[in-house]
N, C-alpha and C positions, 0 to 999 in steps of 0.2 A: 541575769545579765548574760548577753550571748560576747564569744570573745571569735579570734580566729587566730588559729596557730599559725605563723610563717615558717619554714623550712628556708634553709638557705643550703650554700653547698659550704658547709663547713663539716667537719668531723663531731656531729654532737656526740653525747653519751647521753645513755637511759638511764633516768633517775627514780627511786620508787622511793617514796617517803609516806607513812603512815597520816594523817591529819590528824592534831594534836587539839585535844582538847580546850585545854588555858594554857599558852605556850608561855604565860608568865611564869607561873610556876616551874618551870624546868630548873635547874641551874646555870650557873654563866657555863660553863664547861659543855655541855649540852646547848645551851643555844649558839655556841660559838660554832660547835660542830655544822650544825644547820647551814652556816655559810660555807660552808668548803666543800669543793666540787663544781660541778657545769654551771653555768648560769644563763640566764635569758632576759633576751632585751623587752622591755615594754614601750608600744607602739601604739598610740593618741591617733586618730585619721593616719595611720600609716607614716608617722612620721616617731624616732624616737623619741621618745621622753625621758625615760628611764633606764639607765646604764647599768647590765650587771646584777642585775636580781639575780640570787642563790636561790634554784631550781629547789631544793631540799627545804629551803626556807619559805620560800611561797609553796610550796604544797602540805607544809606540816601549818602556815598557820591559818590559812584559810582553803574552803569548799570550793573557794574559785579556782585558787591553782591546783587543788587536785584535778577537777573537770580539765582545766584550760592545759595541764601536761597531756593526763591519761587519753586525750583526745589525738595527740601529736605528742608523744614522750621523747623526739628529737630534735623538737621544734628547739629556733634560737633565739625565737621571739615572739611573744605573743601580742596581738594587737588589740586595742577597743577603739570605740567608735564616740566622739564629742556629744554626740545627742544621746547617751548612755549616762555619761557620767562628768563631771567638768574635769579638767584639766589638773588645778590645783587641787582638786581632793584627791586625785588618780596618784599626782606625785606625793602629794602627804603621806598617802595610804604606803607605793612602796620603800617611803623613807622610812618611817615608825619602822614594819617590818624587817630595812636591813639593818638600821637602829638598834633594834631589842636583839639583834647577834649580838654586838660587839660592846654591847655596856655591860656596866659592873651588876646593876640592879634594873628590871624590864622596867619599863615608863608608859603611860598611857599618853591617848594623843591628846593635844592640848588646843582649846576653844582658839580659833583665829579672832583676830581686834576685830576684824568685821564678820558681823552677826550672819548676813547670807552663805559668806564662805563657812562660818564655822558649821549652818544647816546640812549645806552642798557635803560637807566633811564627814559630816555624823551619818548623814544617808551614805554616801559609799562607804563609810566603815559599815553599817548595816547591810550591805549589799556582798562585802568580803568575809566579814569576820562570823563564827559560828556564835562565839561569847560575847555578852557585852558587855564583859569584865573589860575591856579597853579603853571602853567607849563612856562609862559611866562620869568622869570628870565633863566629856562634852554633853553628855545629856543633861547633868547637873545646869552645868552654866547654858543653858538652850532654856531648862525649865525658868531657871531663876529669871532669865530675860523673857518670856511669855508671863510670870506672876507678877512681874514688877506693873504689868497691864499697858505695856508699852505696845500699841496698835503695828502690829508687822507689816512691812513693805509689801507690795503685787508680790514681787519676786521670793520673797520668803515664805508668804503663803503659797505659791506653788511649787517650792521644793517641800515644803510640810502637807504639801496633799501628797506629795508623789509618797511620801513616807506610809500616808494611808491607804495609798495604791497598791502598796509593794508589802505592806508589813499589816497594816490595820493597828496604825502605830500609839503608843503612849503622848507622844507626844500630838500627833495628831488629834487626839481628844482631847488632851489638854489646853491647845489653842481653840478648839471648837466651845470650851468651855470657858473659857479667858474671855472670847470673843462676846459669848453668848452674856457675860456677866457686862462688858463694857457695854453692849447695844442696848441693855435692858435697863441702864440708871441714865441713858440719854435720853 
């Protein structure tokens, strides 16, 4: 996923944070830290969306904020682009994130009511996260609604190709085999 750093004229600071493996496992104490210090806004088509992301927090839990700082380490905002990634997964993604700071015990992200969005969701958790220890509840309920043999919308099949575009994914075979079971007893 490409991003682009914005530079404003504020006073940023340089932030250097390690990327963390499975930032569940840390302690509360340790992921609270993560939020203290500079932060950076996140920016949909150049418009904000996201208020306040902890710089140290997005580069310790995903590959992306390592790249999208160490590119621009004073950036105050980094940006992505609508045809990238949808909107509500962008903000899911850095809610969980500043979420998992400030709770008692880390939480994974949870299936949205509708089936498209919760795709849209699983793929950019795929597209941010290194581990899919987060993501595991959404892949579950993703699986269970492709076995139920329930024929997927245009639009859900084309966020589950992009998944085979991008990853050569599980679940992407999984539907090509769901698929391949349902068109074979018609």
């Amino acid at each position: 996923m490409s991003f682009n750093s914005v530079n404003k004229k504020v006073h940023p600071v340089v932030v250097e944070q390690d990327l963390i493996e499975d930032f569940r496992k840390l302690d509360r104490a340790t992921r609270r830290s993560l939020a203290e210090g500079p932060t950076v806004h996140i920016l949909l088509d150049g418009k904000k969306l996201f208020h306040g992301m902890p710089k140290r927090a997005f580069m310790a839990m995903c590959k992306e904020g390592q790249d999208a700082i160490a590119a621009n380490p004073k950036a105050e905002a980094v940006s992505y682009k609508s045809d990238q990634i949808q909107r509500k997964a962008l903000f899911r993604i850095f809610d969980y994130m500043k979420g998992n700071c400030f709770t008692a015990k880390p939480f994974v992200l949870k299936p949205d009511s509708n089936m498209l969005d919760s795709l849209e969701l699983y793929r950019a958790g795929r597209l941010f996260f290194k581990s899919d220890q987060c993501l595991q509840g959404l892949f579950h309920h993703i699986h269970r609604y492709l076995e139920d043999g329930t024929m997927p919308s245009f639009g859900e099949l084309e966020v589950i190709c992009k998944l085979k575009d991008a990853f050569n994914h599980k679940v992407y075979n999984f539907a090509v085999a769901v698929m391949a079971t349902i068109y074979s007893k018609a």
